[in-house]
Backbone as CSV, one residue per row, in Angstrom:
resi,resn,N_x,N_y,N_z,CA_x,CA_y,CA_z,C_x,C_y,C_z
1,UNK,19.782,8.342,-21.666,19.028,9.233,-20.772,18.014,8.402,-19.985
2,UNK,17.902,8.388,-18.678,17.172,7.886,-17.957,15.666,8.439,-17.685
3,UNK,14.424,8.231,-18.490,13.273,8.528,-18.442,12.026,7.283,-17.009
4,UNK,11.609,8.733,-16.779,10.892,7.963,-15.653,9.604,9.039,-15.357
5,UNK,8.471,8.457,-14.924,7.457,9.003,-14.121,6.372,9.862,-15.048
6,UNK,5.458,8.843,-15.597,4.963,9.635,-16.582,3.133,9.038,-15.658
7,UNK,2.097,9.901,-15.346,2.982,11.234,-15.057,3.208,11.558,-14.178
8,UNK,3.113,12.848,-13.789,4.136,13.436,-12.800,3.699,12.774,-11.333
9,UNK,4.499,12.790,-10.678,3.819,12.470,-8.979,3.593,13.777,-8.105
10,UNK,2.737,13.287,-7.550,2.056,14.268,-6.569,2.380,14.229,-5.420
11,UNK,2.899,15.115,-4.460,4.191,15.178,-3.637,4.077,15.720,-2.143
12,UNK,4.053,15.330,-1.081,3.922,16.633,-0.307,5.321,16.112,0.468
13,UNK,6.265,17.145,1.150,7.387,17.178,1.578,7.278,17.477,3.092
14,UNK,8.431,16.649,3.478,7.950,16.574,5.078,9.723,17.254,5.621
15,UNK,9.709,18.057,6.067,10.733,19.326,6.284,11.386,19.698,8.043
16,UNK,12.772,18.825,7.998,12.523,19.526,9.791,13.995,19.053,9.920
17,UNK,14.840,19.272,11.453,16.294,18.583,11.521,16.030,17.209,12.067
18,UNK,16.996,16.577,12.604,16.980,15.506,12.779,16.088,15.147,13.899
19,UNK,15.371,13.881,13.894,14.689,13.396,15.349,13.532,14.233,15.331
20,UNK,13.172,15.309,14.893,11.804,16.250,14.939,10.513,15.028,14.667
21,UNK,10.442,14.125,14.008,9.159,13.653,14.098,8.748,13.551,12.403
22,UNK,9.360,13.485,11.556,9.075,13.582,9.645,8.957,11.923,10.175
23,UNK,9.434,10.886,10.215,9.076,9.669,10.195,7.861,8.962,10.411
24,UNK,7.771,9.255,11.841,6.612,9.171,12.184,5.406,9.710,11.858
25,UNK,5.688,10.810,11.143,4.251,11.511,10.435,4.235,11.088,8.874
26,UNK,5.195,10.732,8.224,5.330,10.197,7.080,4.521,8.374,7.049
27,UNK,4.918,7.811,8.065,3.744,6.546,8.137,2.880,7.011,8.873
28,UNK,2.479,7.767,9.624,1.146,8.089,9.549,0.334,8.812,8.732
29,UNK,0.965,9.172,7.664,0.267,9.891,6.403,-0.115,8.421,5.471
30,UNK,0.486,7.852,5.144,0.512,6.248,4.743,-0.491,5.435,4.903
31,UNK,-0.458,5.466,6.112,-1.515,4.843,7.264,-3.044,5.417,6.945
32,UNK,-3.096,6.553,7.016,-4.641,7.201,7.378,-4.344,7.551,6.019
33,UNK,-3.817,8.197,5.217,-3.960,8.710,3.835,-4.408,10.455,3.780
34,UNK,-5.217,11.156,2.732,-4.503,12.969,3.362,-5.889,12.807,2.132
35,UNK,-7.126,13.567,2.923,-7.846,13.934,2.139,-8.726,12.732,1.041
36,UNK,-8.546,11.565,1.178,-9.380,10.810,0.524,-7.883,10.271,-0.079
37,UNK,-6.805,10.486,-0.223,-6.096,10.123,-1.518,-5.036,9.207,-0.377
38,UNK,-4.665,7.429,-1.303,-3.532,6.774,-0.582,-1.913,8.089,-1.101
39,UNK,-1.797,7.439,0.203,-0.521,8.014,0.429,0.765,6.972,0.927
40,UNK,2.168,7.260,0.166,3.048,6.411,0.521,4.592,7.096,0.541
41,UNK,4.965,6.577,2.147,5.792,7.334,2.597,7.098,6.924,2.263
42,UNK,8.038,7.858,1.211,9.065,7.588,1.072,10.376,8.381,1.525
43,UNK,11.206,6.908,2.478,12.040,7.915,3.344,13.289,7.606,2.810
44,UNK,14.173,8.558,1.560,15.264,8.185,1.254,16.168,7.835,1.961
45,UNK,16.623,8.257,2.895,17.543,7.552,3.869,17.391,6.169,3.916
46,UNK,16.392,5.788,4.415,16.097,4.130,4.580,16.372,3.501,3.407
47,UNK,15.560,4.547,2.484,15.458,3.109,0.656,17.318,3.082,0.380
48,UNK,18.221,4.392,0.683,19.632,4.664,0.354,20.384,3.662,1.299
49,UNK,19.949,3.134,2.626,20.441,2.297,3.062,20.360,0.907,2.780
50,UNK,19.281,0.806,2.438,18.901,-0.541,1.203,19.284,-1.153,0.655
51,UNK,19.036,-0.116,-0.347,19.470,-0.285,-1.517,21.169,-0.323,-0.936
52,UNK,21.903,-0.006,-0.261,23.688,0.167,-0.042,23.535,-1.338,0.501
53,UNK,22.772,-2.285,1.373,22.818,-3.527,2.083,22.358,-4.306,0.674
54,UNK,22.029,-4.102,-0.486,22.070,-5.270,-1.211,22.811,-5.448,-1.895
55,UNK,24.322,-4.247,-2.051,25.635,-4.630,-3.024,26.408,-5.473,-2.294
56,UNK,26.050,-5.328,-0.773,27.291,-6.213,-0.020,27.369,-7.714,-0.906
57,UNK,28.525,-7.988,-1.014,29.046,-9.616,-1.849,28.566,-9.921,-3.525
58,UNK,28.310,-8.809,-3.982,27.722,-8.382,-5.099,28.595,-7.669,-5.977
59,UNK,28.762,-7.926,-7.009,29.927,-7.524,-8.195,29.016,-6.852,-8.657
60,UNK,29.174,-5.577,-9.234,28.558,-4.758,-10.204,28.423,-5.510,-11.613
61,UNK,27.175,-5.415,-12.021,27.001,-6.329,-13.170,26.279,-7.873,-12.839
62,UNK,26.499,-8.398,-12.018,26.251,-9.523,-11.616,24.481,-9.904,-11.304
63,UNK,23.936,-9.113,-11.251,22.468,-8.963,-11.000,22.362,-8.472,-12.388
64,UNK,20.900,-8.994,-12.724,20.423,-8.534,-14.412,19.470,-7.452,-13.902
65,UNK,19.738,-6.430,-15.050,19.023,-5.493,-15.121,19.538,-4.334,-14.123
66,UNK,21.233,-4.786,-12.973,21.364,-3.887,-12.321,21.171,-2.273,-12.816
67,UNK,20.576,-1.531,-11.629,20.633,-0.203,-12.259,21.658,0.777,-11.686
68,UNK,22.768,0.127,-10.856,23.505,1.165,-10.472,25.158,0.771,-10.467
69,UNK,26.157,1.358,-11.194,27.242,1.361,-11.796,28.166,1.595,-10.748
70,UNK,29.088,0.672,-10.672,30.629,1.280,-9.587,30.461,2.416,-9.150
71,UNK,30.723,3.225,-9.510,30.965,4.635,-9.210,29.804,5.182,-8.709
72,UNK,28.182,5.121,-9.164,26.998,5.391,-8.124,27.041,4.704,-6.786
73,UNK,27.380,3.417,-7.363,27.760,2.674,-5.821,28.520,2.950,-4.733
74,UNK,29.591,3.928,-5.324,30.660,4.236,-4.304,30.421,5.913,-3.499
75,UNK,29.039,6.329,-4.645,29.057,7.530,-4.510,27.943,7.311,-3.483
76,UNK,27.074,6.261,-3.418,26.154,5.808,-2.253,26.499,5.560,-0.959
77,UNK,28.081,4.803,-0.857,28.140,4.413,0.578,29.054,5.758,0.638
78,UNK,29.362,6.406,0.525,30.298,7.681,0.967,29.365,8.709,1.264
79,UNK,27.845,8.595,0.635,26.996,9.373,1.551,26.661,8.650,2.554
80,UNK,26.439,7.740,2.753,26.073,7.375,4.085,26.769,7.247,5.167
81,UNK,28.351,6.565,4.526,29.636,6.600,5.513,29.405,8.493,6.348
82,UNK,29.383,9.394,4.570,30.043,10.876,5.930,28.838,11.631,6.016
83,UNK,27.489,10.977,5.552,26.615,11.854,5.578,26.366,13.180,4.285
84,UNK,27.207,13.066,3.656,27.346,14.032,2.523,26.052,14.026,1.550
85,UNK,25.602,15.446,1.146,24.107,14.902,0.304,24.687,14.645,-1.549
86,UNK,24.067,14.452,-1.833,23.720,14.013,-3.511,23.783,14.997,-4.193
87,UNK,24.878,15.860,-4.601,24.943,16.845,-5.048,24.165,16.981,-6.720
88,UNK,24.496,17.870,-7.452,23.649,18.354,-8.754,23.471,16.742,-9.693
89,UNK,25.040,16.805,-10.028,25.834,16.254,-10.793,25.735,14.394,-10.427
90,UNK,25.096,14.338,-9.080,24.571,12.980,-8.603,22.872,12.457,-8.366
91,UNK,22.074,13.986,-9.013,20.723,13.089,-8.972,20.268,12.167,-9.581
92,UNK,21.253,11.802,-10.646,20.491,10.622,-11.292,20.357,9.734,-10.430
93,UNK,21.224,9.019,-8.960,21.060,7.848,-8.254,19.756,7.991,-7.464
94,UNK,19.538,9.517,-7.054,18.240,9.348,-6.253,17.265,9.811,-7.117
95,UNK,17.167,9.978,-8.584,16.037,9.444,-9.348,15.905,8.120,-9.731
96,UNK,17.119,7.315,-9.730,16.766,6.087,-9.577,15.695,5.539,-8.450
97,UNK,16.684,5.960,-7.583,16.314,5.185,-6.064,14.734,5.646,-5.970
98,UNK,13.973,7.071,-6.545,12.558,7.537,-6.233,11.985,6.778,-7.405
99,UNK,12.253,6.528,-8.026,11.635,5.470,-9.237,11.383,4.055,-9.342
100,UNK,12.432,3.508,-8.300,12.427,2.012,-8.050,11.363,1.916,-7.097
101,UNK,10.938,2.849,-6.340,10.452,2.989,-4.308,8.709,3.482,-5.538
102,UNK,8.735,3.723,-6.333,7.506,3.973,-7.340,6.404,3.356,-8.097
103,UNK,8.003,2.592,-8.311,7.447,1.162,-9.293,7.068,0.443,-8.380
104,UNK,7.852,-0.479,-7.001,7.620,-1.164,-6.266,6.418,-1.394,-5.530
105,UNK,6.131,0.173,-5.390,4.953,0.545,-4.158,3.167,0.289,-5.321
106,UNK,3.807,0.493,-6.658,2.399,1.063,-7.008,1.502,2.185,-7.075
107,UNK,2.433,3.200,-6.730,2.184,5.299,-6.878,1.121,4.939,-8.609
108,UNK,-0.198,5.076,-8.194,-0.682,6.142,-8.804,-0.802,7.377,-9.356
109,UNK,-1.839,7.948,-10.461,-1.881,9.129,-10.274,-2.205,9.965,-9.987
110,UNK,-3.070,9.228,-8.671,-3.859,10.097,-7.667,-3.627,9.790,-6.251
111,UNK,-2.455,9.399,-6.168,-1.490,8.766,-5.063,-1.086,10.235,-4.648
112,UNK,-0.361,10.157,-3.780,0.472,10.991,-2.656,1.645,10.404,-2.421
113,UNK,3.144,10.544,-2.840,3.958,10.429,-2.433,4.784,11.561,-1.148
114,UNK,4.790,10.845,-0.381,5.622,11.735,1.058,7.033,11.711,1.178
115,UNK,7.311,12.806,0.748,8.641,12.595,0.610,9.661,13.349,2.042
116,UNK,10.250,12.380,2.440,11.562,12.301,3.723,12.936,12.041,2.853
117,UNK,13.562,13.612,3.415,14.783,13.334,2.853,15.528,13.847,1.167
118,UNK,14.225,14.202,0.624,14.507,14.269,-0.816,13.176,15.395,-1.376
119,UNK,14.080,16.429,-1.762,15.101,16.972,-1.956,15.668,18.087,-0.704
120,UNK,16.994,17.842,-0.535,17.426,18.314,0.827,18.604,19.449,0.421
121,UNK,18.565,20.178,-0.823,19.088,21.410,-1.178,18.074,21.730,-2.243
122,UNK,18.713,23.114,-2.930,17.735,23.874,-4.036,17.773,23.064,-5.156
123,UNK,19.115,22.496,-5.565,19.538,21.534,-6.635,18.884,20.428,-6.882
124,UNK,18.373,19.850,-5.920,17.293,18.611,-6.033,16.397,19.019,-6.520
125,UNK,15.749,20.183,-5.459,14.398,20.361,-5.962,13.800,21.068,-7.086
126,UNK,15.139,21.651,-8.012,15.024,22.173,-9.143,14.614,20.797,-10.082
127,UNK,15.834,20.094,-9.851,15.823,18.322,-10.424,14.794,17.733,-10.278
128,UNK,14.116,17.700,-9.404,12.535,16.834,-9.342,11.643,17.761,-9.563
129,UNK,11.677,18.855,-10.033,10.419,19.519,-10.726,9.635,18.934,-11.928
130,UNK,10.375,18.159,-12.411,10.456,18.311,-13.888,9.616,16.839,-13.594
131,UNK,9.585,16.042,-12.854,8.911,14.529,-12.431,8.204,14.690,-11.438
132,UNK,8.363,15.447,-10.447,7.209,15.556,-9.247,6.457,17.502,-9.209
133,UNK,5.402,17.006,-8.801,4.153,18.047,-8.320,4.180,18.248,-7.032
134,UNK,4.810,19.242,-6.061,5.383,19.257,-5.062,3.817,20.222,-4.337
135,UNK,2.847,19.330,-3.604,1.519,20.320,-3.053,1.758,21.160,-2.293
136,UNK,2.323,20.566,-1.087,2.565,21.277,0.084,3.725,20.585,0.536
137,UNK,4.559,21.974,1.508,5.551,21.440,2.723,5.189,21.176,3.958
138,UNK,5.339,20.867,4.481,5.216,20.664,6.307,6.435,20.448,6.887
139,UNK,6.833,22.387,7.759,8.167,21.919,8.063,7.923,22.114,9.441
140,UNK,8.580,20.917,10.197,8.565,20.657,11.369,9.615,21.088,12.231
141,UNK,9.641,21.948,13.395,10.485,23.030,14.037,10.598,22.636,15.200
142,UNK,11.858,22.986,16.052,11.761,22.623,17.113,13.295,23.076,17.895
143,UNK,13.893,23.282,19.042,14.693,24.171,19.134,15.966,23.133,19.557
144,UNK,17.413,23.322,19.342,18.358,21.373,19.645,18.194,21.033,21.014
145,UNK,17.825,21.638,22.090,17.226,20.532,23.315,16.254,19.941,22.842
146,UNK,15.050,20.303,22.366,13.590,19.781,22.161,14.191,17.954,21.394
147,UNK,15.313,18.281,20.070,15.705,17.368,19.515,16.263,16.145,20.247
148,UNK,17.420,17.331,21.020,18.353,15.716,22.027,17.094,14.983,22.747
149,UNK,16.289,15.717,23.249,15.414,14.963,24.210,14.454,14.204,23.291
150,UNK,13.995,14.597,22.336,13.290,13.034,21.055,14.348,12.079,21.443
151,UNK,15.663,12.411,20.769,16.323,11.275,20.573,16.748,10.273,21.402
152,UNK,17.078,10.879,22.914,16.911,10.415,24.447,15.941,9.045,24.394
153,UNK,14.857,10.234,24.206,13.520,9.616,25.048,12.825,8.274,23.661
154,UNK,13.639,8.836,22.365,12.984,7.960,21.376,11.385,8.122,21.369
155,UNK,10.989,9.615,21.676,9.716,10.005,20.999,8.693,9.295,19.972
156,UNK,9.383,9.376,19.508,8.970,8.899,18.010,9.123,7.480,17.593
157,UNK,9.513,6.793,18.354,9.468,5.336,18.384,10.360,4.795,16.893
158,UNK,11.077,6.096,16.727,11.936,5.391,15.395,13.525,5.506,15.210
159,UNK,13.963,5.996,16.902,15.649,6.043,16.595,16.235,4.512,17.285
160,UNK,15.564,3.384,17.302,16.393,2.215,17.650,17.370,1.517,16.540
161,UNK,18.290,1.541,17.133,19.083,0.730,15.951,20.087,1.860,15.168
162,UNK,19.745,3.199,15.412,20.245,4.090,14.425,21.606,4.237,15.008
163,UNK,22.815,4.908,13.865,24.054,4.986,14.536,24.772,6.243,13.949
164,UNK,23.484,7.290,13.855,23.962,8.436,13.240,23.191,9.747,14.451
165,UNK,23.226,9.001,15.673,22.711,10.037,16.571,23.588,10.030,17.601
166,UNK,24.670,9.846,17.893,25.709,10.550,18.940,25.035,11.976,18.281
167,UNK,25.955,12.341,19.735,25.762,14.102,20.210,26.392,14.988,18.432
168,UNK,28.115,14.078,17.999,28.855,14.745,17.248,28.108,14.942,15.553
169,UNK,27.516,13.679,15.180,26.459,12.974,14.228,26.009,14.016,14.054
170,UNK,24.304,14.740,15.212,23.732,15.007,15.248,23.878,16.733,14.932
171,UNK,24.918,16.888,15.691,25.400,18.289,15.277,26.081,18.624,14.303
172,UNK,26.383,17.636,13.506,26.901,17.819,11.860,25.357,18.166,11.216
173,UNK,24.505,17.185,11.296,23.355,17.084,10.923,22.762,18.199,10.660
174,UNK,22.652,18.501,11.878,22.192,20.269,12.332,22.599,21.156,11.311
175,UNK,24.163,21.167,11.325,24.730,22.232,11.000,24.283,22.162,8.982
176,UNK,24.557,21.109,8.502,24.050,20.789,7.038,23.110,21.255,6.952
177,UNK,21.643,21.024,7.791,20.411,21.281,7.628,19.929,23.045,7.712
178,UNK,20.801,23.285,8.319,20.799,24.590,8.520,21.135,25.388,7.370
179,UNK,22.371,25.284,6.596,22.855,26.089,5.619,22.333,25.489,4.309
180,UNK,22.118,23.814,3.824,21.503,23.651,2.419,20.563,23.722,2.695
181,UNK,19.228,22.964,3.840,18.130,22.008,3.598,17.119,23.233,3.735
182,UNK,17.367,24.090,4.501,16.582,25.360,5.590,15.988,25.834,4.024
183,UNK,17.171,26.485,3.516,16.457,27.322,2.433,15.462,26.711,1.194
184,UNK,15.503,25.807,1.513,14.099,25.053,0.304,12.687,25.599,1.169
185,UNK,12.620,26.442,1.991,11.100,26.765,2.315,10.975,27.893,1.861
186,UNK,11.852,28.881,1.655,12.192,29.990,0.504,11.660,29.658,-0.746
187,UNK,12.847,28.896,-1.038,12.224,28.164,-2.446,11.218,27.794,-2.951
188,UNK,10.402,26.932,-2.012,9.033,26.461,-2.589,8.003,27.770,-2.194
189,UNK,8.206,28.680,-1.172,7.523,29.779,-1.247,7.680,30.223,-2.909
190,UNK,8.845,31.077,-2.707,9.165,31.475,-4.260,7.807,30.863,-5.185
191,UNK,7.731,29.506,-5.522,7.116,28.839,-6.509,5.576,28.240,-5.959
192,UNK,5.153,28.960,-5.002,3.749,29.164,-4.772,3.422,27.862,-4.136
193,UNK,4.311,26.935,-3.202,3.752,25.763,-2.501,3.766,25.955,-1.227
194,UNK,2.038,25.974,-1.059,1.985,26.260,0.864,3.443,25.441,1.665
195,UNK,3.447,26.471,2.352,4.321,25.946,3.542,3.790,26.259,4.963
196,UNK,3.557,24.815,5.599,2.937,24.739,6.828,4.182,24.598,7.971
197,UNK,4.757,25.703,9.163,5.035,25.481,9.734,4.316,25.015,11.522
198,UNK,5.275,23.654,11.890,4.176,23.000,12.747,5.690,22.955,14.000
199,UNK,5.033,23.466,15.213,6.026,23.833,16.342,5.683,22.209,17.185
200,UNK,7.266,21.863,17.407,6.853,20.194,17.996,8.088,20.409,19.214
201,UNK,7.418,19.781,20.277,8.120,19.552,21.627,8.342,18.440,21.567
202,UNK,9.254,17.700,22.958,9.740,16.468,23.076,8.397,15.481,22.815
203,UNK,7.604,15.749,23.445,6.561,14.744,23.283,4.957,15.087,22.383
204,UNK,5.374,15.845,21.444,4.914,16.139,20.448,4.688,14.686,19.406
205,UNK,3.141,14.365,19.283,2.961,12.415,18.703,2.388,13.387,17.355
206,UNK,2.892,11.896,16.554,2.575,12.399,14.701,1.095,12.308,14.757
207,UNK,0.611,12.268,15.495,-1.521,12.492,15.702,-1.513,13.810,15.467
208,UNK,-0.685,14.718,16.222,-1.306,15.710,16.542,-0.658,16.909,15.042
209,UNK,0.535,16.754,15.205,1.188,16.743,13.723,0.174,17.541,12.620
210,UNK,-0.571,16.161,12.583,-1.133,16.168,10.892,-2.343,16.315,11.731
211,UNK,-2.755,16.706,12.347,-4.004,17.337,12.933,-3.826,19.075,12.728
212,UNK,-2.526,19.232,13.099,-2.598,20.657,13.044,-2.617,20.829,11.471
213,UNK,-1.527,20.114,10.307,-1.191,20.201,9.371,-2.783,20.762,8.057
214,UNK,-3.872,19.293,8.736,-5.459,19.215,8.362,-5.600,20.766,8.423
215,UNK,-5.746,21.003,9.483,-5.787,22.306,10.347,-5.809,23.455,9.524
216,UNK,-4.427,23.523,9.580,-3.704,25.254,8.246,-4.131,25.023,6.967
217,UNK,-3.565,23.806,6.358,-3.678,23.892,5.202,-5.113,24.320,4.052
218,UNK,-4.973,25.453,3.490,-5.922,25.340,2.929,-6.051,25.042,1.471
C-alpha cells in the first residue's frame, strides 16, 4: 500500500477549460503567495509530461528506487498520447506523481498547494480527500471564442510549444471538460468548499484573476 502525506495538504483548485488562464494564475499564486501562506503551483499536466520525458531510453527497473511499473508507464503515455484522464482504478500514478511534486518542492503544513489539472472527475476527488484539504475552488469561465482567441493571441503567455491546441485537440478538450471535469463544482459545493466563479475575456491577465478571487472569497 502506498502511504503518503502526513499531514494532509492544504489545497485550493484552480477550475476552467482549456487556455482560460489556471496557469498563469497558478504561478502567480506561487509568486505572491494567498493570504500570508507560500504557495506552490502544481500543474499535473506538466509534472505527467515529465515525468513521461524521463522513461525515454530507460528500462523499467533500471533507475533505483523507480516508482513507476510498465504498465503505469504505459498507462501514462496513452494519457497523454489521447488525452484520456486517470480513471478510479489509476490514481495511484497521480498520487505518486502529487507526492513526488511534494517531496521535491518542500509543501509544508502551512503551505498551499495549487492544484491544475488534478482532480478532473468526481473519482479523483473522492481519492484525494483522504490526503488533501481542498479550501477553495476558483473556477474560471469563459465562452469557446473567448478561448480560441487566448490561444490565438497566447494571452497568457503559456501556449508556446504546446501541441494539444489545434482547433480538433481543443474541442475534444472541451467536450471532456464539459461532461467529467464541470461537475466537481457540484461536488465540492455538496462538501461545503467555497466556489469562486471568476468571468475571463481574451485579455483577461492572472493580476486581475486573483484580485477578484481576494475579492469574493470570504
Amino acid at each position: 500500500m502506498y502511504h503518503i502525506f502526513v499531514p494532509m495538504i492544504k489545497a485550493i483548485l484552480l477550475l476552467g477549460p482549456p487556455a482560460i488562464g489556471k496557469s498563469p494564475l497558478g504561478k502567480l499564486l506561487e509568486k505572491a503567495g494567498f493570504r500570508g501562506r507560500r504557495c506552490f503551483h502544481f500543474d499535473f499536466g506538466a509534472n505527467l509530461r515529465r515525468i513521461a520525458a524521463s522513461f525515454e531510453g530507460v528500462a523499467a527497473g533500471d533507475r533505483k528506487n523507480d516508482e513507476f511499473s510498465l504498465r503505469e508507464r504505459a498507462v501514462i503515455l496513452d494519457s497523454l498520447a489521447s488525452g484520456a484522464l486517470l480513471e478510479d482504478e489509476n490514481f495511484l500514478i497521480a498520487e505518486k506523481i502529487l507526492d513526488r511534486f511534494v517531496k521535491e518542492k518542500g509543501v509544508g503544513p502551512h503551505d498551499v498547494v495549487v492544484m491544475n489539472g488534478l482532480p478532473r472527475h468526481a473519482g479523483q476527488a473522492r481519492d484525494l480527500k483522504r490526503i488533501v484539504d481542498m479550501r477553495a475552488v476558483i473556477y474560471l469561465t469563459g465562452p469557446a471564442a473567448v478561448i480560441a482567441d487566448r490561444i490565438r493571441l497566447n494571452t497568457g503567455g503559456d501556449r508556446s510549444g504546446r501541441d494539444d491546441d489545434s482547433a480538433g485537440a481543443v474541442e475534444k478538450r472541451l467536450a471532456v471538460f464539459e461532461e467529467r471535469t464541470l461537475p466537481l463544482l457540484e461536488y465540492y459545493a455538496r462538501h461545503d468548499v467555497p466556489v469562486v466563479s471568476i468571468s475571463v475575456g481574451t485579455y483577461t491577465k492572472a493580476e486581475e484573476m486573483l484580485a477578484e478571487f481576494e475579492r469574493r472569497l470570504k
